[in-house]
VEXKOL-594489 format. One line per 8 residues: number of its first residue (from 0); for each residue x, y, z of C-alpha. Coordinates in pm, 1 decimal, decimal comma. Example, Ala and Ser with C-alpha at 12.3 -4.5 7.8 and 13.67 -1.06 7.14 Angstrom:
2
0	1230,0 -450,0 780,0  1367,0 -106,0 714,0
***
This chain:
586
0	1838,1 108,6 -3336,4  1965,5 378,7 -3545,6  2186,4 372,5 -3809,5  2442,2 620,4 -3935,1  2594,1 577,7 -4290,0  2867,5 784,3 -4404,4  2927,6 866,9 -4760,2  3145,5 553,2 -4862,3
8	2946,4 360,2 -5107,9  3017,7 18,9 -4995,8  2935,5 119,6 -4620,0  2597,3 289,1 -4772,7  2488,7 -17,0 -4950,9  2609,1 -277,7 -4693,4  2391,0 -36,2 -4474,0  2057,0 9,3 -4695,1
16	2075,5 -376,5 -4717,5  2088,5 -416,0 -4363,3  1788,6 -207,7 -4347,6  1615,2 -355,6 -4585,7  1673,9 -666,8 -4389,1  1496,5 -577,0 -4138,3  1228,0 -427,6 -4266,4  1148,3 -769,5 -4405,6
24	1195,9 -976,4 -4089,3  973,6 -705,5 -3889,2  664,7 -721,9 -4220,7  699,8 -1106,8 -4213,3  639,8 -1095,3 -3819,5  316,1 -958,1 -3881,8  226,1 -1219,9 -4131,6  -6,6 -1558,3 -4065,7
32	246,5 -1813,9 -3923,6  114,7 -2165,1 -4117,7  96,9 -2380,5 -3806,9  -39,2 -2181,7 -3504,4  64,3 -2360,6 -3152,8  46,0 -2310,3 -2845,8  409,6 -2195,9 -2759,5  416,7 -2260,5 -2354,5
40	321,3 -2600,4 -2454,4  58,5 -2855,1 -2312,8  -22,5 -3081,7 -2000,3  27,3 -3466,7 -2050,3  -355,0 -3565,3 -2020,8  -495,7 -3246,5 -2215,4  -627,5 -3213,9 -2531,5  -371,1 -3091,9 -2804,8
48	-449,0 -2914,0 -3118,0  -225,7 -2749,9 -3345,8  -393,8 -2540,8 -3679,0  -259,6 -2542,3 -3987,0  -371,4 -2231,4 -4243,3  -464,1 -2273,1 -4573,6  -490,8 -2686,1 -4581,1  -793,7 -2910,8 -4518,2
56	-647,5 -3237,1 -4555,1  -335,5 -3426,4 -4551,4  -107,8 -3540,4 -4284,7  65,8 -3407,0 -4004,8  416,3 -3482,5 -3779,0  509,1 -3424,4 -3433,0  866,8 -3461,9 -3393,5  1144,0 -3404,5 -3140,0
64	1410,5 -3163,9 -3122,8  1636,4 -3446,0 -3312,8  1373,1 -3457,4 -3548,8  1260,1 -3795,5 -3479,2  900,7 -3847,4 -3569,4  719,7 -3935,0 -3221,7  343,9 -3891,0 -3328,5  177,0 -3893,2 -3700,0
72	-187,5 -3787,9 -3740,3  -446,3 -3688,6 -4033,3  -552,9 -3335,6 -4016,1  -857,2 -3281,1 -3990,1  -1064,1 -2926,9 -4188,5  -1207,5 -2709,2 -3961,7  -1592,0 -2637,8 -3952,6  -1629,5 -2263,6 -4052,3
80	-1373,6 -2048,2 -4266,5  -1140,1 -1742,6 -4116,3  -1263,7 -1406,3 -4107,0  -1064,1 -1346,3 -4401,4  -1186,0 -1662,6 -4580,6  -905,9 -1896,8 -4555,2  -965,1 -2263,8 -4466,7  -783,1 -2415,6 -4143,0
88	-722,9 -2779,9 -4049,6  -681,0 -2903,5 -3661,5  -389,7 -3111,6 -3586,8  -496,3 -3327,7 -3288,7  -217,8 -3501,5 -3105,8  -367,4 -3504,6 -2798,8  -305,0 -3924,6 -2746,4  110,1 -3827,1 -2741,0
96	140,5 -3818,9 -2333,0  540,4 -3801,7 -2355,2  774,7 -3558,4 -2200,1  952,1 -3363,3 -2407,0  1042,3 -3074,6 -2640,7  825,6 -3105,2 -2979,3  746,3 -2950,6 -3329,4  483,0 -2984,7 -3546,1
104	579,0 -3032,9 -3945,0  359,0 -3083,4 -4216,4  494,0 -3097,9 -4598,0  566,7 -2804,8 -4739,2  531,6 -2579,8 -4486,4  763,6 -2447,6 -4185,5  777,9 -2627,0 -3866,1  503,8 -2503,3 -3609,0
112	696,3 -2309,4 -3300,3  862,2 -2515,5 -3035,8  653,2 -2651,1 -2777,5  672,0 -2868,8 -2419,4  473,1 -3154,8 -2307,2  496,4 -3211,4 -1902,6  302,7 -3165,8 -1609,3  249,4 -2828,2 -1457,6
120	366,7 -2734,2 -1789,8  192,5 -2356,2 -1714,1  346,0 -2317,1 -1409,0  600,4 -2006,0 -1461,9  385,7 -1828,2 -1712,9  132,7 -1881,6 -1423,9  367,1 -1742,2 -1137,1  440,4 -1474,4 -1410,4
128	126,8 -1353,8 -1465,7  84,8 -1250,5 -1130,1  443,4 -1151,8 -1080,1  330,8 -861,7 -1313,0  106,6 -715,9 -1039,3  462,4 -661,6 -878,5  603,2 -473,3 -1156,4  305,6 -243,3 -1133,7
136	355,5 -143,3 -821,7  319,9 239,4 -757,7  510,4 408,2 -424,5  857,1 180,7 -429,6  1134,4 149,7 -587,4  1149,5 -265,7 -708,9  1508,5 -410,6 -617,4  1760,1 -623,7 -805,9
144	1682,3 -912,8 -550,2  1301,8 -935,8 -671,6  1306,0 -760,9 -1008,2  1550,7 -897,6 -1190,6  1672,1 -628,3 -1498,9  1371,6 -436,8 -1449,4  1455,0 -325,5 -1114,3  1378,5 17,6 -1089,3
152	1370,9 341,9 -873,1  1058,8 418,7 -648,0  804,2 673,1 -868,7  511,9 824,2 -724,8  487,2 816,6 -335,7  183,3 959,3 -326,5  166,8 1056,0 23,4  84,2 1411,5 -70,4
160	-204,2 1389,5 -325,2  -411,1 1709,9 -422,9  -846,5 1705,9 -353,4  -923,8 1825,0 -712,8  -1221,6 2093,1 -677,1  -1431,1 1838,1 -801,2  -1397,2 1587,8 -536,6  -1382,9 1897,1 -291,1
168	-1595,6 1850,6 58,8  -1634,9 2034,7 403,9  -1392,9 1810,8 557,9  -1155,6 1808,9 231,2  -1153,7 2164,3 72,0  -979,0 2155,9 -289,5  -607,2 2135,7 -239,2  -591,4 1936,5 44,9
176	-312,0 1681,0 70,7  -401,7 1326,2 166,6  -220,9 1034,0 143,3  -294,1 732,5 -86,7  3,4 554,7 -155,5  68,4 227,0 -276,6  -152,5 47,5 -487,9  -81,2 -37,0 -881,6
184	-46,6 111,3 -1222,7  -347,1 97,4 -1431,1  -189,1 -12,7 -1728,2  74,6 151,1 -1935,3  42,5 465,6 -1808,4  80,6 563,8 -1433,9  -251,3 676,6 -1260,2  -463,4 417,4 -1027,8
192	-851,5 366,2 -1086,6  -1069,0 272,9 -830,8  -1305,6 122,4 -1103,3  -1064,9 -74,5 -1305,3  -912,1 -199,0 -981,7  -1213,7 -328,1 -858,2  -1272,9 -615,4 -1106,2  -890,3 -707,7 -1116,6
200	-854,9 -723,8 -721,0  -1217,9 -942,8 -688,6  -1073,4 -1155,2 -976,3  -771,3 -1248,0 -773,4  -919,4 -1303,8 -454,7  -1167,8 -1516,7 -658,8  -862,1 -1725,7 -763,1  -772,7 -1746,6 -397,5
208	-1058,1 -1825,5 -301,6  -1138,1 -2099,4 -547,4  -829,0 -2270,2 -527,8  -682,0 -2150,5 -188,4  -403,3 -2511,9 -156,6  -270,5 -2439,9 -496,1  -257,3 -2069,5 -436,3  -79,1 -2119,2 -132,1
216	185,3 -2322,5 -331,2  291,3 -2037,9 -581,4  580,2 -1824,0 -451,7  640,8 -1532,7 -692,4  949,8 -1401,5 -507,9  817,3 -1061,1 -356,8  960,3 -931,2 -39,3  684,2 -1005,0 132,0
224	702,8 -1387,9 49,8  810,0 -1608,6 365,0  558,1 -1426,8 562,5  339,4 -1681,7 627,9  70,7 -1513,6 387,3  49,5 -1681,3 -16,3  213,1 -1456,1 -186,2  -100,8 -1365,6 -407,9
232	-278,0 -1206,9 -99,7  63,5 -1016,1 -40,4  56,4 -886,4 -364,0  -344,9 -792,0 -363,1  -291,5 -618,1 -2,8  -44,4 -390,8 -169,7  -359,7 -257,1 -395,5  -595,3 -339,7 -94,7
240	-376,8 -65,5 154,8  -450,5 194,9 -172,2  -784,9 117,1 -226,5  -879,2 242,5 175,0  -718,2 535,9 184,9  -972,5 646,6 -144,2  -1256,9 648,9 46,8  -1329,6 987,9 229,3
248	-1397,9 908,4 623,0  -1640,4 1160,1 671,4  -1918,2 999,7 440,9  -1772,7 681,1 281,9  -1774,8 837,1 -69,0  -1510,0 654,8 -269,6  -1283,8 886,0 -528,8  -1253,0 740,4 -893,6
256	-889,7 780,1 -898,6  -560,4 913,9 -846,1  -411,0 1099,5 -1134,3  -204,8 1340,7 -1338,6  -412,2 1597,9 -1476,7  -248,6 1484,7 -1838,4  -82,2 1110,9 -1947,2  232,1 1080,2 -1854,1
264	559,6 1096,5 -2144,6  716,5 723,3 -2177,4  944,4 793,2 -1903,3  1045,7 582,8 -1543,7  792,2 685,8 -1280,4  1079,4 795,4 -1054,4  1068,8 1123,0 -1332,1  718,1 1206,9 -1319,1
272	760,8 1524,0 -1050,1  401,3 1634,1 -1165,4  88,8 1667,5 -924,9  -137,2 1409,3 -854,8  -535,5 1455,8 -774,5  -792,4 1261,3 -615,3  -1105,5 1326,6 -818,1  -1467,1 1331,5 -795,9
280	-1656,9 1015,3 -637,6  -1869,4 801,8 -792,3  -2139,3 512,9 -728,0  -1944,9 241,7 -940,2  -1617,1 337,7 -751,1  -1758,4 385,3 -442,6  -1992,2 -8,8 -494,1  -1692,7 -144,0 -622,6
288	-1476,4 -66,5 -346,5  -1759,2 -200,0 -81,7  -1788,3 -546,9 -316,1  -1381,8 -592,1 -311,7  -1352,9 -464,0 72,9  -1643,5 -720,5 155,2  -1428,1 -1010,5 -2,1  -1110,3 -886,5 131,4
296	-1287,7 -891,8 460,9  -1362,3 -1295,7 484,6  -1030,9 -1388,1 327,7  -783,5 -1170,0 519,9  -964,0 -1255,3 876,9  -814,2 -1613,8 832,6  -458,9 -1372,5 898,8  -489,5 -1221,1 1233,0
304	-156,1 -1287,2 1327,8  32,6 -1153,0 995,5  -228,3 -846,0 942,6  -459,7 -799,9 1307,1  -710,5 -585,5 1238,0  -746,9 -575,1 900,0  -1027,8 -779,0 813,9  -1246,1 -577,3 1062,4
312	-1139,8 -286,1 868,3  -1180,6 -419,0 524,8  -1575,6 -494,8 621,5  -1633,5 -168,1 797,7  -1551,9 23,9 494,8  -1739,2 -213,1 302,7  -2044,0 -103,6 510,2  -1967,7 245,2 481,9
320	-1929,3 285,6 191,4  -2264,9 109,5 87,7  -2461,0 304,7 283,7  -2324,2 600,9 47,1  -2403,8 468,2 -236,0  -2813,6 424,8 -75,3  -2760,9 796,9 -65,2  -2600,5 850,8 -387,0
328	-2734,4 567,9 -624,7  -2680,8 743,2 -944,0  -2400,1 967,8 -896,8  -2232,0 900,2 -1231,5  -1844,9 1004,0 -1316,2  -1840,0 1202,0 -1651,2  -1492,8 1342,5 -1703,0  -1611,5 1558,3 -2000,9
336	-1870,5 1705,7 -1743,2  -1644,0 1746,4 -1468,3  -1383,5 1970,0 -1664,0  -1643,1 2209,5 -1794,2  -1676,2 2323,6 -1414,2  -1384,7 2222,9 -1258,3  -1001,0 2310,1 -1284,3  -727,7 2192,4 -1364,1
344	-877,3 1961,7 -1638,5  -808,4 1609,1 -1637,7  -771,9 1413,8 -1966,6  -634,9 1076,8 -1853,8  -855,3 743,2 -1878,2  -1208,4 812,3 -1707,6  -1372,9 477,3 -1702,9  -1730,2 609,3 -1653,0
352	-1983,9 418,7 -1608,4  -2383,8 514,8 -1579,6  -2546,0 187,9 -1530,0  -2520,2 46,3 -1181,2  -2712,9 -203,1 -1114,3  -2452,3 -472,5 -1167,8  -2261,0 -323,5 -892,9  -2543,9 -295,3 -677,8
360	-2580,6 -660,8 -750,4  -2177,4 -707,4 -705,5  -2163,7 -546,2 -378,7  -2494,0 -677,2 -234,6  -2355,4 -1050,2 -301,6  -2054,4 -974,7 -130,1  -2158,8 -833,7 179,6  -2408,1 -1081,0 198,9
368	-2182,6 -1385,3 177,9  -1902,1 -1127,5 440,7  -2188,3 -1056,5 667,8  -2419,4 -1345,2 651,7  -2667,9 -1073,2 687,7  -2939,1 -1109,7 377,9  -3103,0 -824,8 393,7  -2825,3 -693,8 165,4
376	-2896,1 -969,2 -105,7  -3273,0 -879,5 -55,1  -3213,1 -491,8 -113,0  -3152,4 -588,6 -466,1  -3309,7 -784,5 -757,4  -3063,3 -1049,7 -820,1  -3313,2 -1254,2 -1089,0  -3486,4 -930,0 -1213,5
384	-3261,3 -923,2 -1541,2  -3218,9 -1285,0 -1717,6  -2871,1 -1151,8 -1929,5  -2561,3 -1300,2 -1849,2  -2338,9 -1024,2 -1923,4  -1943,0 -1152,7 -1984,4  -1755,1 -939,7 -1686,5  -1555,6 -653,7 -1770,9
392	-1511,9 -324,9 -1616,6  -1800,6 -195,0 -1649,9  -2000,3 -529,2 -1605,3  -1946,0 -660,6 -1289,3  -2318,9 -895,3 -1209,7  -2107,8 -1245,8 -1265,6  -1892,6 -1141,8 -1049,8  -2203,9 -1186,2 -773,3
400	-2288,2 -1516,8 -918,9  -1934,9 -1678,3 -921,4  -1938,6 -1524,6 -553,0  -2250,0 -1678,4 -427,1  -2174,5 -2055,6 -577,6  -1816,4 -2054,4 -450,7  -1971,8 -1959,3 -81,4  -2311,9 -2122,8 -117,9
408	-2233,4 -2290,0 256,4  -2265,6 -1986,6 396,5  -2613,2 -1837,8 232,3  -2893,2 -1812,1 429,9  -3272,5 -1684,2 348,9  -3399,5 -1517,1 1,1  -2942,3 -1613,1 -147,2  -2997,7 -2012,2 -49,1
416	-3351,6 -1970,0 -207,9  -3258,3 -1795,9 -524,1  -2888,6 -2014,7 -544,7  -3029,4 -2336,0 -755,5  -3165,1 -2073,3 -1044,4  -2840,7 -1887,2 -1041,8  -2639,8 -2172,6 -1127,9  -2860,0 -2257,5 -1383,8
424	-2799,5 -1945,8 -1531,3  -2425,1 -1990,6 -1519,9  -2436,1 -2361,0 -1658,0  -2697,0 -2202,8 -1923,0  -2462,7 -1945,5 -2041,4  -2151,0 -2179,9 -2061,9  -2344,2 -2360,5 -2251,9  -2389,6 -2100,1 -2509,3
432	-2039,3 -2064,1 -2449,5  -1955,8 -2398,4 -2652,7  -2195,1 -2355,8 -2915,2  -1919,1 -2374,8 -3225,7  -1566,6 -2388,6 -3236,9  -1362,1 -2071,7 -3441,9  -1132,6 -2156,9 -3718,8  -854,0 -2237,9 -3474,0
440	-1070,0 -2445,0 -3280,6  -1099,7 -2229,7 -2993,1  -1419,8 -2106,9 -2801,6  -1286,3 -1752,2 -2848,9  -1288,1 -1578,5 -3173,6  -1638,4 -1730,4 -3319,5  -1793,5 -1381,1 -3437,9  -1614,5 -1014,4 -3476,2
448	-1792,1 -934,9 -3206,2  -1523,5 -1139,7 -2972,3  -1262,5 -842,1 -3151,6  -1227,2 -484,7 -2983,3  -997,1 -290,9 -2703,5  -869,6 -584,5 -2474,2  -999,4 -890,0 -2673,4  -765,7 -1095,1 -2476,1
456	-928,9 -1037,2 -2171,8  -1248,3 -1151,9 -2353,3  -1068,9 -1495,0 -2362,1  -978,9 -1465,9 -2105,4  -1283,5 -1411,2 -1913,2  -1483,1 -1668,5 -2092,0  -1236,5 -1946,1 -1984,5  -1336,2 -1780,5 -1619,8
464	-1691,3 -1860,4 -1708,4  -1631,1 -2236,0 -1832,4  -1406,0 -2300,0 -1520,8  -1710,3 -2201,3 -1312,5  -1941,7 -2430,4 -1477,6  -1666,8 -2681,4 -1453,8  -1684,1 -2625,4 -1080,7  -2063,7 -2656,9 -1043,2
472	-2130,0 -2961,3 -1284,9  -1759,4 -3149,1 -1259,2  -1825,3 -3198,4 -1649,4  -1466,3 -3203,5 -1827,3  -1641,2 -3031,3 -2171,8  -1606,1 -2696,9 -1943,5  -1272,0 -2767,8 -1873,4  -1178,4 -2844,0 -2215,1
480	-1350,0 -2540,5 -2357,5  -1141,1 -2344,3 -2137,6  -814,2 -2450,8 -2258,9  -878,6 -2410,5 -2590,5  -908,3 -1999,2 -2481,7  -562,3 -1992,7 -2294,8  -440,8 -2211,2 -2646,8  -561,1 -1831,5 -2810,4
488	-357,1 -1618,7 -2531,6  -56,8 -1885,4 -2594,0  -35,8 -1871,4 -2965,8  -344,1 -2076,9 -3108,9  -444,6 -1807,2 -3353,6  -395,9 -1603,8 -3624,3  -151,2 -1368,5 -3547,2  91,1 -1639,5 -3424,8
496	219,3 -1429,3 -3136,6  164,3 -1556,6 -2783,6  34,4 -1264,0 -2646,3  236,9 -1299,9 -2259,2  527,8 -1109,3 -2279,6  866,2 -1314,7 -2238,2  651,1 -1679,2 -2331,1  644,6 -1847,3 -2637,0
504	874,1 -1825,2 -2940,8  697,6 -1482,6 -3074,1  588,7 -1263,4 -2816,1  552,1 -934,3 -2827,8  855,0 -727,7 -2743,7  691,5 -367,7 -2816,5  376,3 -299,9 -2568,6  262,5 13,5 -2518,7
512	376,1 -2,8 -2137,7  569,3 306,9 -2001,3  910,8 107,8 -1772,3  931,3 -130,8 -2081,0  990,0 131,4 -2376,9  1233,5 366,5 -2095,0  1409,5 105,4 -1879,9  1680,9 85,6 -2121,3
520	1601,0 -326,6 -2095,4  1560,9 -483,3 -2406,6  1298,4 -734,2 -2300,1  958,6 -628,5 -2182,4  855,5 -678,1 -1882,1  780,9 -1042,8 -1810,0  415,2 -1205,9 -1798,1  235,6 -964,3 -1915,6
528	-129,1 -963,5 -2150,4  -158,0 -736,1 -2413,2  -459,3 -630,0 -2548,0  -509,0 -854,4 -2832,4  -614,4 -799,2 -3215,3  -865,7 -488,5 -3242,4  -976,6 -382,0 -3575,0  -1110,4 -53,4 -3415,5
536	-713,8 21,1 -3434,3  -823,9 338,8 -3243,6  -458,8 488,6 -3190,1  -419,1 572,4 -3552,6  -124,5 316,8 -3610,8  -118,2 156,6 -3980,5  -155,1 -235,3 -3854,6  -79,0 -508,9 -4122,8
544	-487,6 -601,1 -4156,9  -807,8 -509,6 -4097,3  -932,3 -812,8 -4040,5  -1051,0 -893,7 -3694,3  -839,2 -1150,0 -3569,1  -540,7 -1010,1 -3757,0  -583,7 -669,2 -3662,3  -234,6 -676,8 -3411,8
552	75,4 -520,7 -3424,7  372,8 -521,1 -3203,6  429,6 -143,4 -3150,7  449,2 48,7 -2860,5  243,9 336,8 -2998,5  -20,1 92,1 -3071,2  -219,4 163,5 -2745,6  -556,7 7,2 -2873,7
560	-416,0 -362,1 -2940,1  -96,5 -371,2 -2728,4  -145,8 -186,4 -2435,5  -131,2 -394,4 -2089,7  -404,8 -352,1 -1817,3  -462,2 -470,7 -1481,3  -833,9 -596,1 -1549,8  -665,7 -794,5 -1844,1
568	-371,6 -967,7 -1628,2  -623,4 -1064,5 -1369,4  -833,9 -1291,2 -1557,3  -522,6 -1449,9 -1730,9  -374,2 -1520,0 -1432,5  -678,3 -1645,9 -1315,8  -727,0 -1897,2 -1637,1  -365,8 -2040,8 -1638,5
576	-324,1 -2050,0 -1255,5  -669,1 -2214,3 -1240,4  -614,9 -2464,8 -1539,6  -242,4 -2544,1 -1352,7  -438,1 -2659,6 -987,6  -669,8 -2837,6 -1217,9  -464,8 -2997,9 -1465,4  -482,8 -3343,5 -1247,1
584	-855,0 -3353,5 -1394,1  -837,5 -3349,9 -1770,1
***
């Protein structure tokens, strides 16, 4: 908003004031809110915690939107101190089991942010968060009908992508045009990583495929929906059709990505006219591609009619393009490396990785459980390493485990042998999981460590983790644990944002996400995770605090703690869609 003030003096002052205004309703945004809440709301038989900062005792109300008092409670001081030293107190309300529209209000202080108790109380920030994979789609334009406001032009076709020199071959000389449409955005910006899609597109069909009845239920309104298909497997195919035209058909080789040689300005796709390369290949693109073709593989053959032939296809390339990476088990993708040799010079997001033995691992689990053939399980050490890395990008092993328990039926040999200690292992780190509670009594946010680029997904993947023990052991603390991390992505912290776009009272409105700072709308897109406090504040913006779980700000430059990602969506969606089909268990 702009603001043009002519040289009358009472227009001028009515006009500084107004700025001024805002200035202080935008600085008191950033502050601590003094009851932190949930904002979606809770499920009728859940636990229910509010926090209230800077208290350790008293009492606490829960009252209506007519103010009528409908729960009263002692508060109760939390265990440990913020990061920034200042004590917390837990309302627990989880006894109130009535429908409604609620508060909570303790003396002195402003009400907490509105809240809902009812079943399926998650469900549309659920559908939302993997309605977002939609609004990421690259090669088509997104209609009125199934878009809403954002509806926008098609960008990117990418049906005649460059072979950058350094992904040149005998069959593909540099400057060759290929095809490799579809698939999504990355994140903010525009390009489409093999890498970064691997993890997201395993974590969704790991949603499927954990809770394939509820799945089915949840209609996001795409135009594929109707089909026959649930309408998450629509949306993953869309990434799935991009993801097999990266791998080169001469060797199996998979490219890291399809990009712009530079970031792209905060513009629409539709004007983007720049080229777009295919780059070098990798081993953690190429393993990560076989791992996510493998799983596509078992759950898209139950589809012959809707999509013959694909699941053949999905486990060929699989196949194909593990026996490249036998060949080429260390081939690592260094960007910096790569433009010293090879031009044009590419400066957009590399997501190199030099350690593969997790995708090895990743890979070998899936074609095993795809294949039923264990000779791939046995070509790698699956107990060799005893850490239990949390999955991210670069750290896919879990991703084998939570594959192997959720198909354990159908191991055979050295997998059925080794299964028992593997769950262990899982249970065991879940465990460590719920050692200690954080100041807003969630399982997130215990050390600074929890704190850096895309802390939410760190949430967000742990409540993965606990919902997987949950699974093996049926033992509601899991469960439990696992809320109390979607409580942090909803508002349960210190920031007092819920950090889904278009959920919750105080959302962000400012991400660092390309269609929602030029569409002209002005709300973001809908259901989408933002990175989440970061005191590394690596994009140079001036946040309101260093300290780690305050270290958030609602701007779009603000790249390091507001930036949306694919790999950070995923294991939201998977959290809330998971906690939804399981909400009949708490």
């Amino acid at each position: 908003m702009k603001f043009y003030i002519d040289k009358n003096s009472i227009l001028k002052t009515a006009s500084l004031l107004l700025l001024a205004g805002l200035f202080c309703m935008k600085a008191s945004a950033q502050n601590q809110p003094p009851i932190a809440v949930n904002q979606v709301g809770f499920l009728p038989d859940a636990p229910k915690i509010a926090i209230v900062i800077g208290k350790v005792s008293g009492r606490f109300l829960v009252k209506n939107m007519n103010g009528k008092v409908v729960f009263s409670g002692k508060l109760q001081a939390s265990g440990v101190a913020d990061f920034n030293g200042v004590k917390t107190a837990s309302a627990n309300f989880s006894a109130l089991r009535q429908s409604g529209n609620f508060v909570v209000s303790v003396q002195g202080l402003p009400d907490s942010y509105p809240f809902k108790i009812k079943p399926n109380v998650y469900a549309d920030a659920a559908k939302a968060s993997l309605k977002a994979f939609y609004f990421q789609r690259a090669s088509t334009g997104l209609p009125e009908k199934y878009a809403g406001k954002w509806h926008r032009a098609e960008g990117h076709p990418d049906d005649q992508v460059l072979v950058h020199p350094s992904a040149a071959s005998a069959n593909r000389p540099a400057g060759t045009k290929i095809s490799a449409t579809r698939g999504w955005y990355d994140a903010g910006d525009y390009n489409k990583y093999v890498v970064n899609s691997g993890i997201s597109t395993g974590t969704l069909l790991s949603l499927y495929e954990d809770f394939p009845q509820h799945m089915a239920s949840v209609q996001t309104n795409i135009p594929e929906t109707g089909n026959g298909v649930p309408d998450i497997l629509n949306e993953v195919l869309w990434n799935l059709r991009w993801l097999l035209t990266m791998q080169d058909p001469a060797d199996g080789g998979v490219y890291n990505k399809v990009t712009n040689t530079n970031f792209d300005a905060m513009e629409m796709p539709d004007k983007d006219k720049t080229p777009r390369y295919v780059v070098q290949k990798g081993t953690a693109a190429t393993l990560d591609f076989a791992a996510v073709a493998a799983q596509a593989a078992r759950i898209y053959k139950a589809f012959p009619k809707q999509f013959p032939g694909l699941a053949d296809s999905c486990l060929a390339a699989s196949k194909k393009a593990w026996s490249w990476a036998q060949k080429n088990p260390d081939l690592v993708y260094d960007q910096n490396e790569m433009n010293k040799n090879f031009a044009p010079k590419i400066t957009t997001g590399g997501y190199g990785d030099a350690v593969f033995t997790d995708e090895f691992l990743w890979a070998a689990c899936e074609l095993t459980i795809s294949t039923g053939n264990d000779q791939y399980y046995q070509s790698v050490n699956v107990l060799a390493d005893p850490a239990m890395p949390l999955p991210g990008w670069s750290q896919v092993k879990l991703l084998g485990f939570y594959a192997l328990t959720q198909n354990q039926k159908k191991l055979t040999g050295k997998a059925k042998t080794d299964l028992p200690e593997i769950k262990k292992r899982l249970t065991a780190f879940a465990d460590g999981l719920l050692k200690g509670l954080s100041a807003y009594h969630t399982v997130f946010g215990k050390t600074e460590n929890d704190f850096g680029w895309g802390s939410n997904s760190v949430a967000a993947n742990q409540g993965i983790a606990l919902i997987k023990a949950y699974q093996l052991s049926q033992n509601k603390k899991y469960l439990n644990a696992a809320l109390t991390n979607l409580d942090y992505l909803l508002g349960q912290n210190a920031t007092g944002y819920s950090f889904l776009t278009g959920f919750g009272s105080k959302t962000p409105m400012h991400p660092h996400h390309r269609p929602s700072v030029a569409d002209g709308v002005v709300e973001p897109v809908p259901g989408l995770l933002v990175g989440g406090a970061n005191p590394g504040r690596q994009d140079g913006v001036n946040y309101p605090s260093t300290v780690p779980n305050l270290a958030y700000i609602d701007d779009d430059r603000a790249y390091a703690a507001n930036e949306i990602a694919i790999n950070w969506n995923a294991p939201f969606a998977y959290l809330i869609n998971a906690l939804e089909a399981l909400q009949w268990k708490f």
